[in-house]
N, C-alpha and C positions, 0 to 999 in steps of 0.2 A: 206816199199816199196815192191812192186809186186816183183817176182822175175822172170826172163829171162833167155833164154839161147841163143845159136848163132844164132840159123833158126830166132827167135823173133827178135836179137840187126841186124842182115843182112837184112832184110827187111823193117826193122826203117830208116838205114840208106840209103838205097836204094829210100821210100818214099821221104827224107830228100833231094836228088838229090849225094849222095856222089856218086863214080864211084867208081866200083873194077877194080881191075888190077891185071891180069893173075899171077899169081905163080904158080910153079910147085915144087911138090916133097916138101911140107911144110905144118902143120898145123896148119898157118893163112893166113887167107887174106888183103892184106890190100887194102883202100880205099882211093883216091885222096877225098880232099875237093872240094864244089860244084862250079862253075865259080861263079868269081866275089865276093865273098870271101875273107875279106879282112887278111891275116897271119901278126900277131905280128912279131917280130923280134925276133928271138929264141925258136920260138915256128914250130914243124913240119906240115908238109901240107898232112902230111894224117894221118892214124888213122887204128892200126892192131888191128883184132880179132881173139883168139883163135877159128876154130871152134872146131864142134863136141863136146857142148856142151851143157848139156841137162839143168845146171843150171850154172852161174857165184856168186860165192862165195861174201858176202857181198861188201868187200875191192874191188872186182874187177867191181862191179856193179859202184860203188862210182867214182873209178877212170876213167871207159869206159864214165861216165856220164859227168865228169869232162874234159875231152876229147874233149866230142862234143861241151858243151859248150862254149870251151876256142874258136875254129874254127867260 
């Protein structure tokens, strides 16, 4: 698998229609899921990433991946 880092997974997600939401004084951001969207029951409705990230580590690629899919 290609590898990524945050500027790459934030502009994916952005494509994707996710929405950030403001944080301050934190290094992630996180993103609401897109309208209409349907959330499982126990599963969360948005989705943090680390930034300032020039690459995401195998495990974390995996899980960020697994993330989106689940949404």
């Amino acid at each position: 698998m290609k590898s990524f880092g945050s500027k790459e997974l934030i502009k994916c997600l952005k494509e994707l229609g996710f929405k950030p939401n403001s944080q301050n004084a934190t290094s992630h951001l996180k993103f609401s899921v897109p309208d209409g969207i349907k959330i499982n029951a126990g599963d969360r409705d948005f989705i943090m990433i680390q930034t300032n990230r020039r690459e995401f580590d195998p495990h974390a690629r995996t899980r960020q991946e697994q993330d989106m899919l689940r949404k």
